[in-house]
C-alpha positions in Angstrom: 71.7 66.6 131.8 71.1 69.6 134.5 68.2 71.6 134.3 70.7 74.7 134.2 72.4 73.3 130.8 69.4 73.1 129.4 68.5 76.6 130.3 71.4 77.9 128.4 69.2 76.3 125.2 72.0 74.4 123.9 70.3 70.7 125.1 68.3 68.7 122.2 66.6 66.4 124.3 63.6 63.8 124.3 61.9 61.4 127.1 61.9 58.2 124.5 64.3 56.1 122.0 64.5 57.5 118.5 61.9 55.7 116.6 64.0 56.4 113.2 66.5 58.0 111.6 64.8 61.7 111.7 64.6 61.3 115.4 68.2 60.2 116.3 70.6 62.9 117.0 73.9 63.7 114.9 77.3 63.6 116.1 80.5 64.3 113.9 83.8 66.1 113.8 83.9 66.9 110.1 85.2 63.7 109.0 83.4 60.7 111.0 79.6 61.2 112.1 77.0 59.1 113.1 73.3 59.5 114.1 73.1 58.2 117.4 69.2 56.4 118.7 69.4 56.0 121.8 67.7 52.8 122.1 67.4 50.7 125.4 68.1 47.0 124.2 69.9 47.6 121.8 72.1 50.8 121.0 72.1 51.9 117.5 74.4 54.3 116.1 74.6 54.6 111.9 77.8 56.0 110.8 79.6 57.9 108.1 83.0 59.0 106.5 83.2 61.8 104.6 85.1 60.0 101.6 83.1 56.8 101.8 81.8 57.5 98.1 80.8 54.7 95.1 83.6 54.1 92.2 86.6 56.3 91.3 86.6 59.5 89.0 85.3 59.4 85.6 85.8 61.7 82.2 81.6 61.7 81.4 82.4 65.0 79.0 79.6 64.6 76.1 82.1 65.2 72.8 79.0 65.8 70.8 78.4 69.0 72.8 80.9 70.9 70.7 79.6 70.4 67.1 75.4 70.4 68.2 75.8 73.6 70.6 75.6 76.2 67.7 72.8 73.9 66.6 70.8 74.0 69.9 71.7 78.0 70.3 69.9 78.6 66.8 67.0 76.2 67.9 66.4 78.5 71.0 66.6 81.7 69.4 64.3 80.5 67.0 62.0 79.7 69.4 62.0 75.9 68.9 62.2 75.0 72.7 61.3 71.4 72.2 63.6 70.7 69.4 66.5 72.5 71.3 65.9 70.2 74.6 65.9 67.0 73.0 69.5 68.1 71.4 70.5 69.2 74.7 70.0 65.7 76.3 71.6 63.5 73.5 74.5 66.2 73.1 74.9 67.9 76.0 74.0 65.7 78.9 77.1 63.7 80.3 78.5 60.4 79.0 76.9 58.5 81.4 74.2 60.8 82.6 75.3 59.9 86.7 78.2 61.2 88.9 79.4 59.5 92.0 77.3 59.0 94.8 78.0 59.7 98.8 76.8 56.5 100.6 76.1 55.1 103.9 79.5 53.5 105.8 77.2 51.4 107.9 75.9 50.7 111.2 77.4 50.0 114.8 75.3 48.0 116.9 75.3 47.5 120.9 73.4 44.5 122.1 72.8 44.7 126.1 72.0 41.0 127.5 69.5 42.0 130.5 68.4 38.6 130.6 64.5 38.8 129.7 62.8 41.1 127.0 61.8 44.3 128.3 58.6 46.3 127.9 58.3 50.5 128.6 57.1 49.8 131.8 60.3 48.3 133.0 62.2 51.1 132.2 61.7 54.9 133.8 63.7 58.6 134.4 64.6 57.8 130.4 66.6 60.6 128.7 68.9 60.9 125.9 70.0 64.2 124.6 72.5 66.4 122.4 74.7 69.4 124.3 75.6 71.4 121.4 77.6 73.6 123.7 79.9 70.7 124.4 79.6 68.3 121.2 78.4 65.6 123.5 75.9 62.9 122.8 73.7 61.2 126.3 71.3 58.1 127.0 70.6 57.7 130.2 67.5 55.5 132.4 67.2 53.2 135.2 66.2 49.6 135.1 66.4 47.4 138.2 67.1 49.9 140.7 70.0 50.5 138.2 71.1 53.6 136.9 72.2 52.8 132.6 74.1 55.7 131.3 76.0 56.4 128.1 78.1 59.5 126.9 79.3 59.7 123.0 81.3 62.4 121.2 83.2 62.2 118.2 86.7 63.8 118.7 88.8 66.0 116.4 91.5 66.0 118.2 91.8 62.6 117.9 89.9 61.7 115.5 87.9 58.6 117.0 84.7 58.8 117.9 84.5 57.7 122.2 81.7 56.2 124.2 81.4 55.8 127.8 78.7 52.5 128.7 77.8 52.7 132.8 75.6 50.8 135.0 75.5 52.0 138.5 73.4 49.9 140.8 72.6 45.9 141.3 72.6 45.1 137.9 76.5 45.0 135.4 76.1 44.9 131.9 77.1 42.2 129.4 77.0 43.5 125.9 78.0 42.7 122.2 78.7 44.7 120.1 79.2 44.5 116.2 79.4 46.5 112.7 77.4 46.3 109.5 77.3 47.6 106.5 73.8 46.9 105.1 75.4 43.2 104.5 77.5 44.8 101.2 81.2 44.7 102.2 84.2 41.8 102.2 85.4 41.1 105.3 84.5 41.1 109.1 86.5 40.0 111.7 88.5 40.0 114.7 91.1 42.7 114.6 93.0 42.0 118.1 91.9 40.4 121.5 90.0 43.3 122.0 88.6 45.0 118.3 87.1 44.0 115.4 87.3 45.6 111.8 84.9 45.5 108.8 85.7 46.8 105.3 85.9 46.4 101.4 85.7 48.4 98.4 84.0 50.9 96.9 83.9 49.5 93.5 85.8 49.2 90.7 88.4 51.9 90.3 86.7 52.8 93.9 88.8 53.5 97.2 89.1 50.4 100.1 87.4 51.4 103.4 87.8 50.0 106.7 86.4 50.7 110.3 87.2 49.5 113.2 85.8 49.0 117.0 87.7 48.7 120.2 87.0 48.1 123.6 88.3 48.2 127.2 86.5 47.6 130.5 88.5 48.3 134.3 86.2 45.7 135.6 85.0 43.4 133.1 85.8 40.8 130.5 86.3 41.2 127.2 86.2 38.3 124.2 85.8 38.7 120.6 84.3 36.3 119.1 83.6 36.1 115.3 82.7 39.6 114.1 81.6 40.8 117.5 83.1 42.0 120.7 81.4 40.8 123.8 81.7 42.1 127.0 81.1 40.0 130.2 80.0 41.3 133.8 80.9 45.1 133.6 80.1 48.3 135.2 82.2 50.5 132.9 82.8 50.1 129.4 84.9 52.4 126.7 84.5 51.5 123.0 86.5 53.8 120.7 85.8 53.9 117.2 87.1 54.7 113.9 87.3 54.4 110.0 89.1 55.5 106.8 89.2 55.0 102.9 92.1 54.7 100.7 91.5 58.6 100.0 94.0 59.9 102.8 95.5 56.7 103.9 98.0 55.9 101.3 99.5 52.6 100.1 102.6 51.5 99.5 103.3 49.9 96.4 103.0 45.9 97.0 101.3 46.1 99.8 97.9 45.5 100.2 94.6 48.4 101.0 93.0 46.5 103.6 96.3 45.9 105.3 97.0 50.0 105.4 93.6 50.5 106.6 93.7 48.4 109.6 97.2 49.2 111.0 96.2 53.1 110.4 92.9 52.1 112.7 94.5 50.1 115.1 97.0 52.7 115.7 94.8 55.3 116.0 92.5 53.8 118.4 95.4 52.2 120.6 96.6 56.2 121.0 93.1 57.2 122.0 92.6 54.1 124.4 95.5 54.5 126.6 94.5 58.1 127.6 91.9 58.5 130.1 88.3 58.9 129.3 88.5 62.3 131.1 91.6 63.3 129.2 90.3 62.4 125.6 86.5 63.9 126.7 88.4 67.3 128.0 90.1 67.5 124.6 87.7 67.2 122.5 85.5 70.0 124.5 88.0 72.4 123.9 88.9 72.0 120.5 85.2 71.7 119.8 84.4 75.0 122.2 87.6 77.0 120.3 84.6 77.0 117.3 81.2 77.0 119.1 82.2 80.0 121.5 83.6 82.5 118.9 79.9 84.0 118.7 76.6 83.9 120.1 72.7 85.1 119.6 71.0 85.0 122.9 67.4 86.2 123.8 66.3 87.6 126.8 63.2 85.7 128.3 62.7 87.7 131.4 60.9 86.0 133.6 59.9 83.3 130.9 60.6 79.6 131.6 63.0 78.2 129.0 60.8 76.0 127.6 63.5 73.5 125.8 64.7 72.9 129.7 61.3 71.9 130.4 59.7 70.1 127.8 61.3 67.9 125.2 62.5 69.4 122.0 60.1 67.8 120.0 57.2 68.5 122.0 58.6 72.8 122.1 58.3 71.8 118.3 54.9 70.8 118.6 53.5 73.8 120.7 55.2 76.2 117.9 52.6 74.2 115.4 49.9 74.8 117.9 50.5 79.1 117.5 53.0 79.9 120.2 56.1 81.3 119.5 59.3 80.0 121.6 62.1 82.3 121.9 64.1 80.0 123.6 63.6 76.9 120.9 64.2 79.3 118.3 67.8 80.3 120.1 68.3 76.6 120.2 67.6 76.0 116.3 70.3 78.4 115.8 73.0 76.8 118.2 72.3 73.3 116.6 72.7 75.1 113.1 76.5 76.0 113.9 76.9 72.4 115.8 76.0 70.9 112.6 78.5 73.0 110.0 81.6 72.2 113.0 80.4 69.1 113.0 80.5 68.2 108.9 82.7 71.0 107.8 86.6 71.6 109.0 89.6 71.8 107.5 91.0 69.2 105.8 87.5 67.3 105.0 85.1 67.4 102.4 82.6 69.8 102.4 79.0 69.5 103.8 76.7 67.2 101.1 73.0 67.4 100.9 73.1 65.7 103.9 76.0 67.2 105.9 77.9 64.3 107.1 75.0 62.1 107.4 73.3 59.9 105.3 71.7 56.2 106.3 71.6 55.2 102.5 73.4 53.1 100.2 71.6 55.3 97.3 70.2 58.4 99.0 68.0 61.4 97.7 69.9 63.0 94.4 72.7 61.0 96.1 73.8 63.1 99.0 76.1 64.8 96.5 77.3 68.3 96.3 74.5 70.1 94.6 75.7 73.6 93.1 72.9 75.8 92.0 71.8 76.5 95.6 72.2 74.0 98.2 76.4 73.4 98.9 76.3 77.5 98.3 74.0 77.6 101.0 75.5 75.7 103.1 78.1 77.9 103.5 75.9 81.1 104.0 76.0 81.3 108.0 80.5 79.9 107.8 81.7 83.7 108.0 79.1 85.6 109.8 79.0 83.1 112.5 82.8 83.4 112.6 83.3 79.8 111.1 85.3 80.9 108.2 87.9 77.9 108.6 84.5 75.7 108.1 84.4 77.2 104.5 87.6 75.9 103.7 86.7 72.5 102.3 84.4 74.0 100.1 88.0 75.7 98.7 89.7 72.4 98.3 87.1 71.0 96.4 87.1 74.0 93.9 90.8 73.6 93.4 90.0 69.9 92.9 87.3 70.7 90.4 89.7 73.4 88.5 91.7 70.7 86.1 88.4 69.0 85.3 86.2 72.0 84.3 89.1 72.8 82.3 88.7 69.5 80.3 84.9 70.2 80.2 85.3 73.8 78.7 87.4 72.7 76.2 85.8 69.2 75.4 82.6 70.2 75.4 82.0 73.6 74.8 85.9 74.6 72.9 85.9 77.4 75.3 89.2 78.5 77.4 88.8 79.1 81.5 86.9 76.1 83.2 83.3 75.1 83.9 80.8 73.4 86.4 77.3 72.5 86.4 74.7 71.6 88.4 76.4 68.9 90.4 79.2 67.8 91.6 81.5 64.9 93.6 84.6 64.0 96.0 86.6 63.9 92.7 85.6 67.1 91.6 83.6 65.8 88.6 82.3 68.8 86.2 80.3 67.7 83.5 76.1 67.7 83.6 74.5 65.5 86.0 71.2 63.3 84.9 69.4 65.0 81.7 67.1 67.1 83.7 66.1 69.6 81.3 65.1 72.4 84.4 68.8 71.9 85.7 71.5 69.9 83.9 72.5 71.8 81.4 73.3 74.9 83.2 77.2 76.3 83.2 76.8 78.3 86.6 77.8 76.3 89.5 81.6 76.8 89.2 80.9 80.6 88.6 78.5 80.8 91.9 81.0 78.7 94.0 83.6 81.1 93.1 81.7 84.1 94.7 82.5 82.2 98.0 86.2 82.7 97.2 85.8 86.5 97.3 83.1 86.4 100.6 86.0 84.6 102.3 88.3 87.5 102.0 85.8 89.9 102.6 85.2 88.7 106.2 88.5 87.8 106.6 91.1 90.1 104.8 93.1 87.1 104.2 95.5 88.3 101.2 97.6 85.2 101.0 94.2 82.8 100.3 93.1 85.5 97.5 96.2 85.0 96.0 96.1 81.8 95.9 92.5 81.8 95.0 92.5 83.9 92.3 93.2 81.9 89.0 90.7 79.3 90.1 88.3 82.6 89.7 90.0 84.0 86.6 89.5 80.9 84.6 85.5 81.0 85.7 85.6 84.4 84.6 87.6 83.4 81.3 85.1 80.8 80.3 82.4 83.3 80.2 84.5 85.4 77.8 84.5 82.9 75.4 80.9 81.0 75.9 78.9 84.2 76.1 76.6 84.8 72.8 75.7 88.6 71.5 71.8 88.5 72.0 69.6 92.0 71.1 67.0 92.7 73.4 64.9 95.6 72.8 67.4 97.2 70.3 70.6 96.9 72.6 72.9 93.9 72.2 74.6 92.0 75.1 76.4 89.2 76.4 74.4 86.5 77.1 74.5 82.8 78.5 73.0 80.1 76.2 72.1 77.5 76.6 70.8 79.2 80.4 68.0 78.1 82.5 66.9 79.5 85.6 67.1 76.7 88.2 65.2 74.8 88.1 61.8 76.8 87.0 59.8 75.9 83.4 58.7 79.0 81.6 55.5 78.6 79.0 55.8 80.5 75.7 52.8 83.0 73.6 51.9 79.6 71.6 51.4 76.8 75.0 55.0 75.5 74.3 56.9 75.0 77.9 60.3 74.7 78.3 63.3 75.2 80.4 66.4 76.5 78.4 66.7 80.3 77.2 69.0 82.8 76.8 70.9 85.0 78.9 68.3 84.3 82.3 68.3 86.5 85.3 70.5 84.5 87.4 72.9 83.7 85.6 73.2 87.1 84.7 73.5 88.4 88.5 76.0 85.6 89.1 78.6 87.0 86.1 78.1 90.3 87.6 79.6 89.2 91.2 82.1 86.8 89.0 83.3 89.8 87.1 82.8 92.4 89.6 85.0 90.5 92.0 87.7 89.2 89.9 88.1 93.2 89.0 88.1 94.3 92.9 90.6 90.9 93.8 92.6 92.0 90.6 93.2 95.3 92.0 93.7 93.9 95.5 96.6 92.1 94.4 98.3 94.2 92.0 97.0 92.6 88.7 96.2 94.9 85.6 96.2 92.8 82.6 94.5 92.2 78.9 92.1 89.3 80.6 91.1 91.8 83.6 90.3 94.1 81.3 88.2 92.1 78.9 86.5 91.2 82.3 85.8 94.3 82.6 84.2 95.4 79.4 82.2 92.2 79.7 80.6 93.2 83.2 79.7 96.0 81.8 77.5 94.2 78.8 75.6 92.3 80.7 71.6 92.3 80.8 70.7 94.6 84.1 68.4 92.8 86.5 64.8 94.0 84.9 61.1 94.5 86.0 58.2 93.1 84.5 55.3 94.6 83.0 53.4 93.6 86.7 56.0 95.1 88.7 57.9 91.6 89.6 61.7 90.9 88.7 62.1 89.2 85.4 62.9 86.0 86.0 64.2 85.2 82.0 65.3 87.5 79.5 61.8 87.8 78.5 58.2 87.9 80.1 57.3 84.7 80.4 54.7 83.0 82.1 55.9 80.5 85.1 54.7 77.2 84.7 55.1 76.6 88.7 54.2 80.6 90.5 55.3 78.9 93.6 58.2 77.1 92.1 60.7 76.7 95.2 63.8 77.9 93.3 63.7 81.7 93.6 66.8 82.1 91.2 66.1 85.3 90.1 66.2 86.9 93.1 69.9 85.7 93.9 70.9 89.6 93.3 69.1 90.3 96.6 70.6 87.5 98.4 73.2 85.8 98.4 74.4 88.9 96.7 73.9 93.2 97.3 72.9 94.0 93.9 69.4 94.7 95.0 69.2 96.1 98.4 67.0 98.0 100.3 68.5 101.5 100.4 70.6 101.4 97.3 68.6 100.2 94.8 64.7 100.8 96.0 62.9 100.4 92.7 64.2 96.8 92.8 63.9 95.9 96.1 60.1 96.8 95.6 60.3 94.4 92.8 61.6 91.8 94.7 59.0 92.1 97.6 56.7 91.6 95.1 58.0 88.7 93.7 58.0 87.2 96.6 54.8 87.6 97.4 53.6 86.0 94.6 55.9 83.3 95.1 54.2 82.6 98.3 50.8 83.1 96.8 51.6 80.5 94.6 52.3 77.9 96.9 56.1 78.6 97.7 58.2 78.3 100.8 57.2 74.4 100.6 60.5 72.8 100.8 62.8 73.7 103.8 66.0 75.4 102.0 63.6 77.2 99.8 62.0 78.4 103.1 65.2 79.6 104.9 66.3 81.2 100.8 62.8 83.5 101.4 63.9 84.2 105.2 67.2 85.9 103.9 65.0 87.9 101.2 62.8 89.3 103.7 65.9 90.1 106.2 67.4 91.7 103.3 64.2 93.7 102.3 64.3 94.9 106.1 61.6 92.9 106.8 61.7 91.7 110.3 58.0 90.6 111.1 57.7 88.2 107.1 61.3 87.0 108.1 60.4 85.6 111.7 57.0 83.9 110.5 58.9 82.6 107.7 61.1 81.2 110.5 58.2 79.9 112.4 57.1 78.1 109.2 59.9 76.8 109.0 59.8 75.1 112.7 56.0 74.2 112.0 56.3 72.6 108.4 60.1 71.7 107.6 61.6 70.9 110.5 62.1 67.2 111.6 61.9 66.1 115.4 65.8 65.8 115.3 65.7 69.7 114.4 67.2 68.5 110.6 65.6 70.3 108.0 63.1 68.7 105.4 63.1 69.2 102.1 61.4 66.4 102.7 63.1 64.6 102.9 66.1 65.7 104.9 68.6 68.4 103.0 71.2 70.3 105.5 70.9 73.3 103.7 67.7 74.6 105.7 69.2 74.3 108.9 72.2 76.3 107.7 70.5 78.9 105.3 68.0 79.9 108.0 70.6 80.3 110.9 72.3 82.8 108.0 69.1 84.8 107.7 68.3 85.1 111.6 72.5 86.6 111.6 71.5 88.6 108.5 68.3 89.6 110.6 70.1 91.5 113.6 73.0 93.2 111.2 73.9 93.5 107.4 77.4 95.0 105.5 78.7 95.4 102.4 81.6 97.6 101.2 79.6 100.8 101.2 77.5 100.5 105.2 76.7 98.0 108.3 73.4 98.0 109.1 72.4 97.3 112.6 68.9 95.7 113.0 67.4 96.0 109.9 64.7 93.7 110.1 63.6 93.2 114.3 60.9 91.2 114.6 58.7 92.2 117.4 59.3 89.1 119.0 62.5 89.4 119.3 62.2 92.1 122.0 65.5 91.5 123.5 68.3 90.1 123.0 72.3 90.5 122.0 74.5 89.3 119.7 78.2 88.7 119.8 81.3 87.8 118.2 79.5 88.5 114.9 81.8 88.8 111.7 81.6 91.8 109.3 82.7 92.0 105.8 85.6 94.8 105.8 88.0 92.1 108.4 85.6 93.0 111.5 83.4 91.5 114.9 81.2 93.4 116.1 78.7 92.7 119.8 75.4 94.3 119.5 72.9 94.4 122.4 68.8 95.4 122.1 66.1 96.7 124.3 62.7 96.9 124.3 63.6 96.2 120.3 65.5 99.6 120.3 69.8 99.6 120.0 71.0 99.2 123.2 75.3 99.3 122.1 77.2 98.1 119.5 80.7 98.1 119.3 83.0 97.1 116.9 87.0 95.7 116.3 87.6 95.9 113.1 91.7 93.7 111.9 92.7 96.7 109.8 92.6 100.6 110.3 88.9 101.4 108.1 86.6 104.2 107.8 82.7 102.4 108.3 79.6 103.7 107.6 76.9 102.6 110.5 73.2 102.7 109.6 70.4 102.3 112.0 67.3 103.4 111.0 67.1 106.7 109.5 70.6 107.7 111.3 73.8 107.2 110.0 77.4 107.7 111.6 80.8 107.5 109.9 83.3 106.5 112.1 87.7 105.9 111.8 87.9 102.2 113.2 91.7 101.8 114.5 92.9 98.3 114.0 92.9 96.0 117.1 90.5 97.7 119.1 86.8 98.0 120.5 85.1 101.0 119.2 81.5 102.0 120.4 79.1 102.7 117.7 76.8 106.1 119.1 74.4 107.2 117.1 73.9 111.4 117.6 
């Protein structure tokens, strides 16, 4: 890679293998990804599909929950916190406790045959490297007066993942190469005279999987024998690589899974391998580029070497840990960020897990699911403001998916209309509690807060026909509510209130030592039913509706508890003043009306935002910010609170303490979520909207002295480019898709201005 690609600070690079997992580099193309090492001897590359997921969908409702939840209600209002848990885990948790679990597909391995072992020495000008710009993988060293390369990208376009193996110089390559799958799968073997396929099944009522390697050399020789392909005396080798579950590749009645799977492969990779390597590689740049180049951050260095062209990534990491502060790594971090959500995330996949698209285990941490209080909604934080809103639709799909079942659980287990999520949930949509956790399972939010996203979409996009067809799934959220909700009195006024409710995933300690998890009526959950209901009203009228159930939506909006402050200035975090069992807990649910949503903002509502700042600031006295998602949650708070300078060292902490040599973020261990949620604040950092303003440069950090953003989507249908000097407004302009009146704040000025559809406005400030 040229030192002028790497300038542009889209180049992840290193000067050594990948040691392990957290140092190899991720490649997908929403649906196939693998983590590629970059090892001399022997190539690794671990590899994923998005529906490669353990056992088929289950009913796990709890029928007890019905007849024990007035029980467990009583219990907590009584105050018997203890008595009401233990009910909730026989009664409430699911039937079993577990979902489905997102595993590992396996591993490709490429053995080179150099004819003696090797040591460092032997090897020199090693480099291997990630251009996000291009979605292209490298290795590349010289051995023997012979120059080794290797290019990988996984194509969209058609779907295969591609690699190019070259040895220029004395020296050809004989190889072998070969799949795994951590030795749990029923058969490998030759496919054709030239590819191999592995596969089995995931369990009983589970899909079949396959995937399947082929090669082709212009100058070598090429034998499969057993379960590997070897190739003899080459200087040029393509591989091209795929693999698939019974989930989209259907089949027939009488014949036979495996059978469909490996004609499907074989005739995808047949249509890939009879195109030239420059034809496929082209293709897959510009489908890939019609995503990265929509928008961009960049930061003007002056006369500042970019250090990520000069040094290794992980060593820029390392001199960040040391006290400096790198501009140009930091614009990097945010370029992988929106590589990784194209990469796990497009239409017509599953939606980014825990892990993205990547995961190396058979059972990985809280099993690489989709986890709903926080982390799969933050995923999706930087999708429309980076103008990746078609990377938001799987997240869509799997609420429709999830719609029948959360009926079944609202009615099973709770005898309430509308439908219902918690905590968790899986590639079939599964609803019920996951694992009797008493800070987070039983907690009815997660469909609720996913159905937020439905109304962000159309925001940024102004995309009637998807609100349409959106808006039952919402509805029923809503409609659940209506009927689940409890009257509770608080402080002589009576409102609607959640119960069982727990702020996720914090444990509050009562007057008399008693701790516990489950309440009524907590902050969050009240902030989320305001968005729900808030939302469902604005889409209602959007579309025409004006009903009996929008207006019962209605009423209840306007009963539910406001967001309150404590007796020490702080937001309440649960209906009442409780004492936190963790002060530095890493959930900060109770600020969720600040961000992800506009209830508490910095001009509108100052008496809260105070609050919040305050909160905050406890949180972190406390010991918070110590996992990486929760870091990049307190990075949008600050942006929010107009905070540049606790925003950008929040993002330095970030680099310093949660960020993995890879640039994945660690929880530990690795969660996606950081990487996404922080590239969201440093958007949220440069310009904020809502129905009511746009605010340009709210919270500037100092170090960010100049700089410009483009292509950046606004809620309203609208782009705007925004340029900075000296960390004063330079321009802004703006095309907004519909004729609008805006409101532009930046700093204490304010402009009103009539945006015709279709066209660049500038944005002057008197």
């Amino acid at each position: 890679m040229n030192i002028g690609e790497k300038q542009n600070c889209t180049v992840l690079w290193y000067d050594r293998p990948a040691s392990d997992w957290n140092e190899a580099l991720p490649v997908g193309n929403g649906r196939i990804g693998g983590m590629v090492y970059g090892t001399i001897g022997c190539e690794q590359i671990q590899v994923n599909e998005d529906t490669v997921w353990y056992g088929g969908p289950m009913d796990r409702n709890n029928p007890s929950a019905k007849e024990k939840l007035p029980l467990i209600r009583e219990l907590i209002m009584a105050g018997k916190i203890h008595e009401a848990e233990r009910l909730c885990k026989q009664a409430i948790g699911g039937t079993p406790f577990g979902m489905r679990i997102y595993q590992t597909l396996g591993d490709i391995s490429i053995d080179y045959d150099f004819g003696r072992a090797l040591s460092a020495e032997d090897v020199s000008a090693y480099e291997r490297g990630l251009n996000v710009a291009d979605a292209l993988s490298y290795t590349h060293f010289l051995l023997d007066d012979t120059a080794y390369g290797r290019e990988l990208f996984m194509s969209a376009p058609d779907d295969v993942c591609v690699m190019r193996l070259t040895a220029r110089g004395k020296n050809r390559m004989n190889l072998e190469i070969m799949q795994s799958r951590h030795h749990i799968y029923e058969y490998s073997r030759k496919a054709s005279a030239d590819s191999i396929v592995l596969g089995g099944n995931l369990g009983r009522d589970g899909l079949d999987y396959a995937m399947m390697c082929k090669a082709s050399s212009p100058d070598g020789t090429i034998e499969v024998i057993g379960e590997s392909i070897t190739v003899y005396d080459a200087t040029e080798v393509y591989l091209y690589w795929s693999a698939a579950t019974t989930y989209r590749v259907k089949v027939r009645e009488g014949k036979d899974a495996a059978g469909a799977l490996i004609a499907a492969l074989a005739e995808k990779l047949e249509k890939a391998a009879v195109k030239s390597y420059e034809k496929l590689r082209a293709s897959h740049i510009a489908d890939y580029r019609s995503y990265f180049d929509r928008m961009s951050l960049t930061f003007d260095l002056g006369g500042e070497a970019v250090s990520v062209a000069q040094k290794p990534t992980s060593q820029c990491l390392d001199a960040v840990a040391d006290g400096k502060t790198d501009l140009s790594l930091e614009q990097l971090y945010f370029n992988f960020g929106r590589y990784l959500l194209i990469s796990c995330s497009r239409p017509g996949t599953l939606p980014a897990t825990l892990q993205g698209l990547w995961n190396k285990d058979m059972e990985a941490p809280w099993d690489a699911k989709f986890t709903i209080n926080i982390n799969t909604e933050m995923n999706y934080w930087p999708a429309e403001v980076c103008d990746l809103g078609d990377c938001h639709l799987p997240l869509f799909d799997l609420l429709k998916k999830m719609l029948p079942n959360g009926r079944r659980t609202a009615e099973v287990m709770y005898g309430c209309r509308g439908f219902v999520a918690h905590h968790n949930t899986d590639i079939w949509g599964d609803t019920a509690p996951q694992d009797l956790w008493i800070p987070g399972s039983f907690w009815v939010m997660g469909g609720a807060w996913l159905c937020t996203h439905i109304w962000m979409h159309y925001e940024y996009t102004g995309d009637e026909k998807f609100l349409r067809e959106m808006f039952p799934v919402m509805r029923e959220a809503a409609q659940f509510f209506l009927d689940f909700c409890i009257e509770f009195e608080i402080g002589g006024k009576t409102y609607l209130c959640t119960c069982p409710s727990v702020s996720p995933e914090n444990t509050f300690i009562l007057p008399n030592g008693e701790q516990g998890a489950n309440s009524v009526g907590v902050t969050m959950d009240n902030q989320i039913l305001r968005d729900l209901f808030r939302q469902c009203h604005q889409a209602a009228e959007v579309l025409g509706v004006s009903d009996e159930l929008d207006r019962q939506i209605v009423k209840a909006c306007e009963r539910l508890i406001p967001t309150r402050i404590g007796s020490d200035g702080r937001i309440l975090e649960w209906c009442e003043e409780y004492e936190e069992k963790e002060p530095g807990h890493r959930h900060i649910s109770h600020l969720y009306g600040l961000h992800p949503s506009d209830q508490i903002t910095k001009d509108g509502t100052p008496e809260l935002a105070r609050a919040a700042e305050l909160t905050l600031r406890k949180r972190l006295e406390g010991g918070g910010g110590h996992t990486g998602w929760s870091r990049a949650w307190i990075m949008n708070h600050y942006a929010k609170l107009w905070d540049g300078e606790q925003a950008h060292e929040n993002l330095r902490q970030l680099l310093i303490r949660s960020t993995l040599p890879n640039l994945f973020d660690n929880h530990p261990p690795f969660q996606i979520d950081g990487n996404f949620g922080s590239i969201a604040a440093m958007v949220e950092m440069l310009v904020q909207s809502n129905a009511d303003r746009i605010v340009l440069l709210p919270a500037l950090p100092k170090a960010w002295q100049n700089g410009k953003i483009t292509g950046v989507r606004i809620r309203g249908n609208a782009r705007m480019n925004i340029t900075w000097r000296s960390g004063a407004l330079q321009s802004a302009q703006i095309r907004s898709g519909r004729d609008a009146h805006r409101c532009f704040v930046y700093g204490d000025r304010r402009v009103d201005l009539t945006l015709p559809a279709g066209v660049w406005t500038e944005v002057i400030f008197s």
